[in-house]
N, C-alpha and C positions, 0 to 999 in steps of 0.2 A: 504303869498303873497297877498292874498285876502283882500279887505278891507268890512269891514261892512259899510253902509251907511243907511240901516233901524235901525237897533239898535246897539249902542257901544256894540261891545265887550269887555268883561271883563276882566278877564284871563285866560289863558289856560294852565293847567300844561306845563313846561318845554319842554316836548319833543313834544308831537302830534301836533303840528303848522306845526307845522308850518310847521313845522318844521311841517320842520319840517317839517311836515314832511313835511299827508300825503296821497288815491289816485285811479279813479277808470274809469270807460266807460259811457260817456253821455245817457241820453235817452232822450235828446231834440231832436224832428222832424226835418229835416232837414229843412231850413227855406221857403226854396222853394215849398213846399210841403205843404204849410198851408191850410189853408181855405182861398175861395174866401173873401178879404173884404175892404170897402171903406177908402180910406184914403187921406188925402190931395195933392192935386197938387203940389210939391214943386215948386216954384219961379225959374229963371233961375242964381237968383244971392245967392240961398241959398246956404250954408256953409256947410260940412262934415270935419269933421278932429277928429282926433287922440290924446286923452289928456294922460297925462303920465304922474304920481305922482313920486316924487322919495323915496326910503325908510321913514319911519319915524321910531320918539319914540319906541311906541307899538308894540308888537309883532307881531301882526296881522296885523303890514304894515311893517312889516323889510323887503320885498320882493320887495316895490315900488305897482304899479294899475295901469292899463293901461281902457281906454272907450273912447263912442264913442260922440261926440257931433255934434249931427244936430242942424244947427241955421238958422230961417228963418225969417229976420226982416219983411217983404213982409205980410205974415200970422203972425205975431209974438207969435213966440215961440222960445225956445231957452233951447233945452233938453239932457241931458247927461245919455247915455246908460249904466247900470253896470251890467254888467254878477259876481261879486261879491260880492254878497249880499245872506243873509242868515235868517232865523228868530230864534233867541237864546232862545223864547221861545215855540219851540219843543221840543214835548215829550223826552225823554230821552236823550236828548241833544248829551253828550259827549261819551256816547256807539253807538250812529249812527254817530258822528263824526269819534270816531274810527276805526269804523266798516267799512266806507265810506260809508255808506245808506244816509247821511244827502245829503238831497238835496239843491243844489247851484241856485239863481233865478238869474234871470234877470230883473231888476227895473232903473224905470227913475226918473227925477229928476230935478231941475228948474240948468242949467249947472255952472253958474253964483257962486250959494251961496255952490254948491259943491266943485267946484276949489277954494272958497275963505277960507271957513273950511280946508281946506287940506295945503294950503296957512300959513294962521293964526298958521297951530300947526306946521311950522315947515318945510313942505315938500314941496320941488319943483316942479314949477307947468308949462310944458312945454305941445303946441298945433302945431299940424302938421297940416295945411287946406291939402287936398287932391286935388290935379286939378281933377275933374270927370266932366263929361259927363252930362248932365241934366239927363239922364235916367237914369246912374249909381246912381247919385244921390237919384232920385225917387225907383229905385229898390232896393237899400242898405236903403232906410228909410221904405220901408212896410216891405221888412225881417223885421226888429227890430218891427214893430209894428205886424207882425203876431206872431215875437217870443215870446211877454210880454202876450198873449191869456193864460189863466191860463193851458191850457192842452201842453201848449208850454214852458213856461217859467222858466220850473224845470228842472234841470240835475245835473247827479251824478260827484262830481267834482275829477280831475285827476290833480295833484302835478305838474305832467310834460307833460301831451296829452290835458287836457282840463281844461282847466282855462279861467280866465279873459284874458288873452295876448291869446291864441292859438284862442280862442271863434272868437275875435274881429281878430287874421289873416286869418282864412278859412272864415268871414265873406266878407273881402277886396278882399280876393282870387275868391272866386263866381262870384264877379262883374266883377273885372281886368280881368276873365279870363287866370290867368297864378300866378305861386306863388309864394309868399314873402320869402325871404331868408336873411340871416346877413352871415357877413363875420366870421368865426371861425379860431381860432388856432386848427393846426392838432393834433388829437389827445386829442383835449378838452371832457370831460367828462361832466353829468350833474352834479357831486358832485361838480369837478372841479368849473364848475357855479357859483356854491351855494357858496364857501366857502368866497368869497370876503362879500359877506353879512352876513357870520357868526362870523366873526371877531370882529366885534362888542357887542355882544352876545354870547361869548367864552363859556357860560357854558349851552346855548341851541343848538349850535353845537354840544358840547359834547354828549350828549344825544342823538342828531339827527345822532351821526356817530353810537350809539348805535343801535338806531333802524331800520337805513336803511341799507339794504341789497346789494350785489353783483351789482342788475339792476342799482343800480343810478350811479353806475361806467361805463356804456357803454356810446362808444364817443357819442357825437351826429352831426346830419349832417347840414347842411346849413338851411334848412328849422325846425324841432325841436330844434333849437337854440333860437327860438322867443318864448320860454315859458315864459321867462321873461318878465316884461314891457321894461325895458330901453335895451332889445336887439329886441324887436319888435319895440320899435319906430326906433331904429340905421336902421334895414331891408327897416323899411319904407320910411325912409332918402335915404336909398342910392337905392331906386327901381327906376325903369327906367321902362315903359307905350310907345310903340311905339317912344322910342327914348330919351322922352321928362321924369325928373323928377315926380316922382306922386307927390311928394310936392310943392305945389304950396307958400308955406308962413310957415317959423318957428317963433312961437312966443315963448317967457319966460314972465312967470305971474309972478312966485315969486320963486326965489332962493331958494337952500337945507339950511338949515340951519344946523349948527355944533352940530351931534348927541352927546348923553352923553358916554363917555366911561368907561367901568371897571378897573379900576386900576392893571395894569399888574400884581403883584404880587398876583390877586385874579383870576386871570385867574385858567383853572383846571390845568395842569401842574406844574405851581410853587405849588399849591396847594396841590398837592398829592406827587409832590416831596419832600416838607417840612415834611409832614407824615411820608414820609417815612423814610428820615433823619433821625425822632425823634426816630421811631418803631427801627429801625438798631441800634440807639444809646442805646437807653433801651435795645438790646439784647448783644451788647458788652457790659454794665454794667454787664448784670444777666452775665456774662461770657459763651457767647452765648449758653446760657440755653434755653428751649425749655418752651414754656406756652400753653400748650394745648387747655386750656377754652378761650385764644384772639386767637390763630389761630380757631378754631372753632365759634367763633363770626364772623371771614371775611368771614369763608367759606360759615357759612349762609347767610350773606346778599351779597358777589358775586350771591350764589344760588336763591337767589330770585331778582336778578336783570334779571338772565339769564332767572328766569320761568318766568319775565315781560315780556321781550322781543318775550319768545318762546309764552307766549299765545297772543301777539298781532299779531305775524306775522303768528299765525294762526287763530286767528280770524277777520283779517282784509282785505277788497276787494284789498288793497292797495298794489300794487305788488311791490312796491320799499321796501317793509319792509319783501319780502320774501327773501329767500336766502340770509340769513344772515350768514356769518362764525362767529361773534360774538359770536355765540351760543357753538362755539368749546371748547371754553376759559370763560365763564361765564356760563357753563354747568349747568344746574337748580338741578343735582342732589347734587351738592356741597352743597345743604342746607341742605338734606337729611344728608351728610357723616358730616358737618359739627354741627348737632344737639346731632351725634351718638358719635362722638368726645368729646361732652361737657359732655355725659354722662361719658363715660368707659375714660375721660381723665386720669386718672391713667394708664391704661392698653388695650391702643387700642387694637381690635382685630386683627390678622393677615391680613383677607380680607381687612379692612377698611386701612392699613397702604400699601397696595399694591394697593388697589386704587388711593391713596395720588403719588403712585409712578410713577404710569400712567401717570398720573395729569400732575406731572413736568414733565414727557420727551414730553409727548404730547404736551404743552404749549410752549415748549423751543422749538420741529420740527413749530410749529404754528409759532412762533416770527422769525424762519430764514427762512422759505420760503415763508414769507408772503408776497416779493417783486414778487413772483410769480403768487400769487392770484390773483382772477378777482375783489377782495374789498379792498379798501384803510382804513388803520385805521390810527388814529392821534397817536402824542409822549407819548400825558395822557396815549392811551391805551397800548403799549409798557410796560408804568412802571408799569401799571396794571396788565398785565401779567405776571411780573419779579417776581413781591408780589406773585403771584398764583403759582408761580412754585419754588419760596424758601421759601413759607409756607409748599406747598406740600413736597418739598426734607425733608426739617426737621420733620414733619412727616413721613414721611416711614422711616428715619433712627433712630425715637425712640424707636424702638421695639429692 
């Protein structure tokens, strides 16, 4: 969701974005609390508003950006606030990403050649002027220059509490005095949220339904709905300031431009459904004979997707990647039973074939009450689990 603007990001495996995921507790000062220090007068005809990128290309803008731009032709300046920004070459980069130790800055920037890069690749480029107050004005421009102070300007970034969009609405909220809210459908979720922007990117969804846990399925309320950019700007649209609109002026710079799509048939779904087709057809040829060394090959790598999962969601701050039921059904010991498998495949041992048996019933109660559970899982994962639980049956009943 974040965008880089010190240095291009690269790429990031498949799942941790972003997706992705993923999530943790600020330790930026509260901005009011800085240090006493000098800063310009603003003009009474200076400008504050709300820029708002929409999705792009890259991964690390599939979410849209949201920042803040003060413009003061009077002094002339004309600077764009980003609480999304990061430096990629820190120490161990992608284990404190993971981890959520990387810390998230806040950096400015000439506003102009920002929105026109963002523009140029693709993304649209809408601005909210804000009606404020001269003083609102002046007091929302030193917050931001007390927050760039280096013992200020760092904080641990949050998927869904503290980002670039939340940053920049308890920022509005300080001044306004009262808080920003969008309108939700009841019962909306933050997955819910998310999945409109994973569509596009069907197979780092995938992944992100893997990693994230129980929490990103609670609804959210009127105010945690503005995690997003383009539902923070909607909030900011429809706020109301003693009667009177807080937007004073909506402009459009530059249109969304038509992202690239995946060709439906390479989505995960068709993808694994095809597999699976094939795997079922090659077992009614062998005249549904049983192959011990391929099912002991899925079980291993189910097994170590599960032990992925399980060591991030215990190694990471990021609380949407805890409580995961995934881990039910991608059990990390499946690697273990599935190694022991390729060994004794002639002649499983009893324990090992009564495991397998487990496996299926546990898997099959997992797939029919899972409309009951506090986590949502996609159709990929369904047929995932069908695999798991008639590889497992046909194991326990080779003994």
């Amino acid at each position: 969701m974040e965008k880089r603007f010190l240095v291009r990001l690269k790429t990031w495996t498949a799942f941790l974005l972003g997706t992705g995921l993923l999530l943790s507790v600020a330790v930026a000062q509260p901005l009011r609390e800085g240090p006493a220090i000098q800063v310009p007068r603003l003009s009474d005809e200076a400008r504050v508003s709300l820029v708002t990128y929409s999705p792009g290309e890259e991964l690390y803008t599939a979410f849209g950006h949201s920042s803040i731009r003060v413009q003061d032709d009077e002094l002339g300046f004309d600077r764009l606030y980003n609480y999304g920004t990061f430096d990629f070459d820190t120490p161990n980069f992608y284990l404190k990403f993971a981890r959520g130790d990387l810390l998230y800055l806040l950096a400015v920037g000439p506003a102009l050649a920002e929105m026109s890069e963002r523009g140029e690749l693709g993304q649209g480029v809408t601005e909210q002027v804000l009606d404020l107050t001269p003083d609102q004005k002046q007091t929302l421009f030193r917050d931001l220059e007390i927050n760039l102070l280096p013992e200020h300007r760092g904080y641990l970034y949050d998927f869904l509490f503290d980002n670039c969009s939340t940053r920049i609405r308890d920022a509005f909220e300080r001044i306004l005095g009262q808080p920003l809210v969008a309108t939700v459908t009841p019962g909306q979720t933050f997955r819910g949220m998310l999945d409109p922007y994973l569509q596009r990117i069907p197979w780092t969804g995938f992944g992100l339904y893997l990693l994230l846990g129980a929490r990103v399925d609670r609804p959210v309320d009127p105010h945690t709905a503005s995690f997003l950019p383009a539902d923070l700007e909607r909030a900011v649209l429809e706020a109301r300031v003693n009667g009177r609109p807080l937007v004073s002026e909506h402009r459009r710079y530059y249109e969304a431009q038509p992202l690239p799509q995946l060709p439906p048939w390479l989505e995960p779904l068709p993808v694994l459904l095809c597999l699976t087709v094939v795997w079922l057809a090659v077992w009614f040829v062998r005249r549904r004979g049983r192959c011990a060394r391929l099912s002991a090959a899925f079980f291993f790598l189910v097994g170590l997707v599960g032990a992925f999962i399980l060591t991030f969601s215990l190694y990471t701050r990021y609380a949407v990647a805890h409580q995961n039921w995934n881990l039910c059904w991608l059990f990390p010991a499946h690697a273990i039973a599935g190694a022991w498998l390729y060994l004794k495949a002639a002649a499983p041992p009893a324990f090992l074939r009564w495991y397998f048996g487990l496996t299926a019933v546990a898997v099959a109660l997992l797939a029919v009450t899972s409309p009951w559970l506090p986590q949502r899982f996609l159709l990929a994962d369904y047929l995932w689990m069908a695999l798991v639980a008639w590889r497992s049956w046909l194991e326990f009943r080779a003994g």
